[in-house]
N, C-alpha and C positions, 0 to 999 in steps of 0.2 A: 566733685563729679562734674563733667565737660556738662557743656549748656545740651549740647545734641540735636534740639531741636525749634522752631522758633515755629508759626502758625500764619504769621506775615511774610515768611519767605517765599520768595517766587518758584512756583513747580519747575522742575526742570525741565517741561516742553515748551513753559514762557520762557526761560532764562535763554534757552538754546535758539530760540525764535527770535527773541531781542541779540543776541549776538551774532543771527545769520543777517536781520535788517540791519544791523549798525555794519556788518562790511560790505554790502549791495550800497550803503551811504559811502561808503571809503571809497569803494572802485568807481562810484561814479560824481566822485568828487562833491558830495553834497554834505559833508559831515557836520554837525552839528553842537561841535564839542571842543573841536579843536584850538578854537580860540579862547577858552573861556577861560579868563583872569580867576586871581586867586581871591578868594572870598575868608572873611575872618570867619566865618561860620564853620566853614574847613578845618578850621581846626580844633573845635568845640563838640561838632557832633558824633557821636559812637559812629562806627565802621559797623554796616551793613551792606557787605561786596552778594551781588546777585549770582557770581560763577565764581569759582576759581580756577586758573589758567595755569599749567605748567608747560612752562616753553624755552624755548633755546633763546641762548645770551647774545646769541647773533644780533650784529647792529642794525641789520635793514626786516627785522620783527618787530618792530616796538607794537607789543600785544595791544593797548588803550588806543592808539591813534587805528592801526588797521581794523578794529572793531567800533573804532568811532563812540569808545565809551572816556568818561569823565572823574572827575575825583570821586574815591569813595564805591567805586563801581563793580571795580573788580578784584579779584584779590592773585595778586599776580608771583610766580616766583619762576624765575631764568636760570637755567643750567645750562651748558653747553652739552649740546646734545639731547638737550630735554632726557636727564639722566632721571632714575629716580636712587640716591643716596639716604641712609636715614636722616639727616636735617630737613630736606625734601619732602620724606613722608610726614615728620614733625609740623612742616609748617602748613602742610594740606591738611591737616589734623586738625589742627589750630585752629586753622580757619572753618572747617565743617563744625566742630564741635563747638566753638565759642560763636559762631557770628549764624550759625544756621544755614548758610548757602547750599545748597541743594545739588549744586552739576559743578562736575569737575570737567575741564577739557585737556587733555594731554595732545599737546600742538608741536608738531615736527615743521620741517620746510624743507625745500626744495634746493638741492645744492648745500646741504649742510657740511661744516665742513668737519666738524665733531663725526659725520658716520663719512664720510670722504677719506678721513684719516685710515679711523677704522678697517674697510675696505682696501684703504692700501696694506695697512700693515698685515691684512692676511694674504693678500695676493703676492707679496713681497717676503714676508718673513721678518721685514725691520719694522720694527716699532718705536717708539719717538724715545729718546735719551730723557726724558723727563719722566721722572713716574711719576708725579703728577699728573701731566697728559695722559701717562698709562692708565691712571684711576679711570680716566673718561675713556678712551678707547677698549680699559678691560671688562667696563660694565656692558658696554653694547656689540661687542663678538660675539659670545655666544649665542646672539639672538641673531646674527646676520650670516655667521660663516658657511650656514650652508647652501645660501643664496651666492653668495659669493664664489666656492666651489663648483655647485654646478654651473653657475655660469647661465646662460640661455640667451635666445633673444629680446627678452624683454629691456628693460633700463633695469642695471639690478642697482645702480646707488639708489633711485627712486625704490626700488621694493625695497631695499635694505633701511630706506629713510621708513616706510610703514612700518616695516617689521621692528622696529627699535620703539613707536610709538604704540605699537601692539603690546611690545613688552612691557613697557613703562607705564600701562593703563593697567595693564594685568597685575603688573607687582603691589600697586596701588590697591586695587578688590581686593586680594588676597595675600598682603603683604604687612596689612596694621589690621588689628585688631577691629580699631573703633570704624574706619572706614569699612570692612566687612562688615561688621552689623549695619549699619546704615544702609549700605546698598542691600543686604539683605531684606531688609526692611521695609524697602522701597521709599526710604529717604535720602537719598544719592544716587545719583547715576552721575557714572563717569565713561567720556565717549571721547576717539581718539581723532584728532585733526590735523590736517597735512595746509599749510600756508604754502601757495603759490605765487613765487618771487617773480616768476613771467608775468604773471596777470591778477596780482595782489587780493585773487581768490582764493578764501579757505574752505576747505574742500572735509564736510565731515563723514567719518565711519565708523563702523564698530560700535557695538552700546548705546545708539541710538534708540530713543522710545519711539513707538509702534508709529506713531502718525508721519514721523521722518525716515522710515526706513523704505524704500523703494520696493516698492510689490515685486 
C-alpha cells in the first residue's frame, strides 16, 4: 500500500509560498542555491521533495534554478509540452504517494514551442511527419482548438499555453486514482502555473488555496 501520507510534509500554502519566494530570489538575482557544490550527504539521505513540478522540457525552464531550489527539493518531471501521458501520471504518483509532498504545480511557459506547433497544425491542417511529435501535438488540440478557431483578439498561443496547463492539471485530479483521493481529501492540491520567458516571472492560477486567490 503507497505511503500516502507523511505529518512532517509541508502544507501546501507553505510549499506554494516557499516556491513563489524562491522565484522573487531568481528575478532579482539573489538566489541562494545556485552555487551549492555536491555534498556526499546527497547521496545518503531519503528524498523528501516539498512540491512536485510538471513542466516542459524546454531548455530556458530549468524548473530548480528559476525557483532558486536545491538538491533534494523538488521533485521535478519535463515533458514537452508539460503533456500529461501515463508514465507522467505514474511518476506524480510516486512521488505523492511514496515521499508525501503535498502541492503539485503544472508549469507551462510562454512561447512554448510544443502548443506553437500545435496551433499551427490546426490552423494549417499539416501536422509534423513524425508521429512521435504527433503523440505531443495530439494530446493538447483538443484542449486548444477552439481557441484557435475562433480566433479573437487576445494572444491566442498565450491562451492556448493556459488552456493546455488547465488540461494537464485536470487530467491529473481526475485522471489517477490515488491522486483523486488525496486531493479529495485535502491532502493535495495541485495549481497551474504559466513561466514567463520576458521577465522570468511565474505567474500562478487555478487550484490555488484561499489565502492566494485574489478576492
Amino acid at each position: 500500500m503507497p505511503h500516502l501520507w507523511d505529518s512532517a510534509s509541508l502544507a501546501p500554502e507553505d510549499a506554494l509560498a516557499r516556491l513563489m519566494e524562491g522565484n522573487r530570489r531568481f528575478r532579482n538575482a539573489a538566489g541562494l542555491v545556485a552555487a551549492r557544490p555536491w555534498d556526499q550527504q546527497i547521496s545518503t539521505q531519503a528524498q523528501n521533495p516539498f512540491a512536485i513540478v510538471l513542466g516542459c522540457s524546454d531548455s530556458r525552464t530549468p524548473v530548480e534554478i528559476l525557483f532558486d531550489q536545491g538538491f533534494g527539493d523538488l521533485f521535478v518531471v519535463r515533458i514537452a509540452g508539460n503533456i500529461v501521458a501515463p508514465s507522467v501520471v505514474g511518476s506524480i504518483e510516486f512521488a505523492a504517494s511514496q515521499f508525501g509532498s503535498r502541492l503539485v504545480v503544472v508549469m507551462g511557459h510562454t512561447r512554448c514551442g510544443a502548443v506553437s506547433a500545435t496551433v499551427h497544425a490546426i490552423e494549417t491542417g499539416m501536422s509534423s511527419e513524425s508521429r512521435n511529435i504527433r503523440s505531443i501535438t495530439d494530446r493538447i488540440a483538443p484542449h486548444v482548438a477552439s481557441l484557435v478557431r475562433t480566433g479573437g483578439e487576445g494572444d491566442v498561443l498565450r491562451e492556448a499555453t493556459r488552456a493546455n496547463v488547465r488540461a494537464s492539471a485536470d487530467h491529473l485530479r481526475h485522471g489517477s486514482r490515488i491522486l483523486e483521493d488525496l486531493v479529495l481529501a485535502g491532502r493535495l492540491v495541485i495549481v497551474c502555473a504559466e513561466y514567463e520567458l520576458e521577465t522570468g516571472e511565474v505567474h500562478f492560477f487555478d487550484g490555488l488555496p484561499e489565502r492566494f486567490t485574489p478576492a
